[in-house]
N, C-alpha and C positions, 0 to 999 in steps of 0.2 A: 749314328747318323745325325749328321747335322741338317736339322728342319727350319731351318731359316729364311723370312720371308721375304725370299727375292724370288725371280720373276724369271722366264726365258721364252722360246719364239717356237718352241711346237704344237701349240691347242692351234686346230685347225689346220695346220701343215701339213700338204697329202706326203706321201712317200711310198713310191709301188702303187700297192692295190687297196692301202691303210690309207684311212683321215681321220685323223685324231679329232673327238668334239672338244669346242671349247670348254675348260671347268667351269662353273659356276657354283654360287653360295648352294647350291639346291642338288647337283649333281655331288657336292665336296660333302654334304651332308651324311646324304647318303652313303656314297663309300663308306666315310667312317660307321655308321648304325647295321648296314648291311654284312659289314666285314669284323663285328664284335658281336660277343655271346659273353653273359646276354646282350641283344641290340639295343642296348639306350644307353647315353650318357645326361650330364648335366646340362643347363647351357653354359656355365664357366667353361667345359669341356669343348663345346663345340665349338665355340668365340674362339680356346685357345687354339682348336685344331685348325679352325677358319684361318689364323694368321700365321701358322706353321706354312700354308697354299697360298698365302697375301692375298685372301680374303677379306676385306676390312668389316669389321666387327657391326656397322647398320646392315651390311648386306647378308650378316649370316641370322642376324634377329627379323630381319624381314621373311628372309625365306622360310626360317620358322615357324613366324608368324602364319603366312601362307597355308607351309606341309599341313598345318595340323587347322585350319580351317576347310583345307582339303578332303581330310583323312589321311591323308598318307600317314601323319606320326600321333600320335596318344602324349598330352602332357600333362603330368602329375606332379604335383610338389616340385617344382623345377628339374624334372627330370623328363627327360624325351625320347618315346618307346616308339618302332615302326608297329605299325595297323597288321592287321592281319593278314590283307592282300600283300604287303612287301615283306612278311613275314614267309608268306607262301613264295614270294620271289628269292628272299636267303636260302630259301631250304633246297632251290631248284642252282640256286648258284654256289650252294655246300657239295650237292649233287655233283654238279660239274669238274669240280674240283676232284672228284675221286675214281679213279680209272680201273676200272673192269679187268680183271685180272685170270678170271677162269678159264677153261679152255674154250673153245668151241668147236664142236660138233659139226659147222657146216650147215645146219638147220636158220631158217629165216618164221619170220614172225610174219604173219598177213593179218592185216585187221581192215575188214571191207566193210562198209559201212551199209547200214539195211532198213535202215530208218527213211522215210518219205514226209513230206509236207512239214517240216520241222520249217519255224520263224528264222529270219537272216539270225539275228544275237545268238541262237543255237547253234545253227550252223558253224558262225563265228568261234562259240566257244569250243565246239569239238576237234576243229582244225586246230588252236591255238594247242590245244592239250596234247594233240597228236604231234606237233611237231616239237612240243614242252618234254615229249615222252622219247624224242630223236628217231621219228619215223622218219620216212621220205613218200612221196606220193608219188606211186606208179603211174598213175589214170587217176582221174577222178572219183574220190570215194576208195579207193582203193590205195592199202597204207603200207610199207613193208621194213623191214628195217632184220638186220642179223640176230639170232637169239641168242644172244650173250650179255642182257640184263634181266633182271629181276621185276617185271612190271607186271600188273592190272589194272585195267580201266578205271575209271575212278568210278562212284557209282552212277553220278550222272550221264555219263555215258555210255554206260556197259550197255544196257538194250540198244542202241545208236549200233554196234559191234559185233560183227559175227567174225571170230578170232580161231586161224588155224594155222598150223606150219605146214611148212613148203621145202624143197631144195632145188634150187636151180637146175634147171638142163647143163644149161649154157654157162660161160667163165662168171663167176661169181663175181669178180673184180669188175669186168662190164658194169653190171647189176649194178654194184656201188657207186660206180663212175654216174650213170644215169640218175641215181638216185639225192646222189648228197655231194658230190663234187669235191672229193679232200682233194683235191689238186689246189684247188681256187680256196680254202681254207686254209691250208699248209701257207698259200705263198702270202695272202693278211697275215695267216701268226708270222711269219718270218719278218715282213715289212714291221710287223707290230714289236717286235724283238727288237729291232734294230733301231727305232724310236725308245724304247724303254733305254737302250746304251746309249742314244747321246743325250738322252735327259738330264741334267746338270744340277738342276734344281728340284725342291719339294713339287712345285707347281708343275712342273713338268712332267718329274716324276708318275704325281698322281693321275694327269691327267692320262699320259700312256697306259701306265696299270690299268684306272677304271678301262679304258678300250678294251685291256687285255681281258679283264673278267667278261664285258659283253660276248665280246669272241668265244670264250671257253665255255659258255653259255647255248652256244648253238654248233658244238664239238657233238659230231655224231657219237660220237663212244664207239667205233667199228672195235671189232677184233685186231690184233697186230696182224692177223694172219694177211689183212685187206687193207692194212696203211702205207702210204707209199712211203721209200726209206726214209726219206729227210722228214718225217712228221715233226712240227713243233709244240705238239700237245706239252711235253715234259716240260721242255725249258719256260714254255709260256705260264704253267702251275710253279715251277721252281719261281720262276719271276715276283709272280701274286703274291706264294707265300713268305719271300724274302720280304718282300714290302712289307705286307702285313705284319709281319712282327716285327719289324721294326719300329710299325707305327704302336701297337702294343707297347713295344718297352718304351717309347717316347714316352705314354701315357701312364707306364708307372712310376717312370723318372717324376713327373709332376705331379703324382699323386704322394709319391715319396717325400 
């Protein structure tokens, strides 16, 4: 792949039910740390990856600069590690990335909440975890999602959690519809597909992808049994990981 740093007209361009965010030195960062293991590179690395996206080289030392007054990145020896918090963010969009494959049973997960007078930032935290963990919220307090992943509360929450299974009366696929809306998911990955193919350029490129990974990010994980036909979960992970390695072997071409 040729990473050459020209420029094209899709950051910010809606399309459908997509709107691609502009890239930035600070978002172009990221992808690259978030999407390498281990997550750091040099700053030679990041300057060159910056002008691979026609980031020009003060605006990728600035944001640098910034990340890691922030906390977002760890710099050592001229080397730049993500923090722990976006460390926790790789591991949730590693997560993503990998599609649930067992069967299912037809059993659902309920996680109702039983905890009282917790502060808003608690409150705050348990909702973000539950919806990190690809619940959907019945009612208030009340969480439910299909049991066909591998989860436990994290500890801070577990007392917050009174956790038991259920099976629907009624069509399961209702359930899902009310719950998590893959109708209105399918048809962003699809708009976000069709932005990834007329991307022309690096810049463009990245900029679709990174969308793509947010997207895959908030992919309920249902069973096939409750996805509707056209689902774009596959092509949109085929997408990322074609990018991705390609950005890889760019970087061992230059390390070469």
């Amino acid at each position: 792949m040729n990473l050459g740093p020209d420029t094209g007209p899709l950051a910010g361009a809606p399309f459908g039910t997509a709107r691609l965010r502009p890239l930035t030195a600070r978002s172009a960062i990221l992808s690259l740390l978030l999407g390498a293991h281990p997550p750091s590179a040099t700053v030679g690395e990041v300057i060159a990856f910056g002008r691979t996206v026609a980031i020009n080289d003060s605006a990728v030392r600035a944001a640098l600069t910034r990340m890691v007054a922030a906390g977002d990145l760890h710099r050592e020896k001229g080397v730049y590690t993500l923090s722990d918090r976006l460390l926790d963010r790789q591991r949730r969009q590693d997560e993503a990335m990998q599609v649930p494959t067992g069967e299912w049973n037809g059993i659902w997960r309920v996680a109702a909440v039983v905890s009282t007078g917790k502060d808003p930032a608690s409150r705050l935290h348990l909702r973000r975890s539950m919806l990190a963990a690809h619940f959907g919220e019945l009612r208030e307090g009340v969480w439910m999602r299909p049991d066909n992943l591998a989860w436990s509360p994290a500890p801070e929450i577990a007392s917050d959690l009174e956790l038991m299974h259920a099976r629907p009366d009624h069509n399961a696929a209702d359930l899902t519809y009310r719950l998590f809306a893959p109708h209105r998911w399918a048809a962003t990955g699809r708009d976000l597909l069709a932005h990834a193919k007329r991307a022309t350029t690096p810049h463009d490129r990245l900029t679709a992808v990174a969308t793509i990974v947010r997207h895959l990010t908030h992919d309920p994980l249902l069973p096939r049994e409750l996805l509707p036909s056209d689902w774009p979960g596959t092509s949109l992970r085929w997408t990322y990981d074609r990018f991705r390695e390609q950005l890889l072997e760019e970087r061992r071409l230059r390390e070469g």
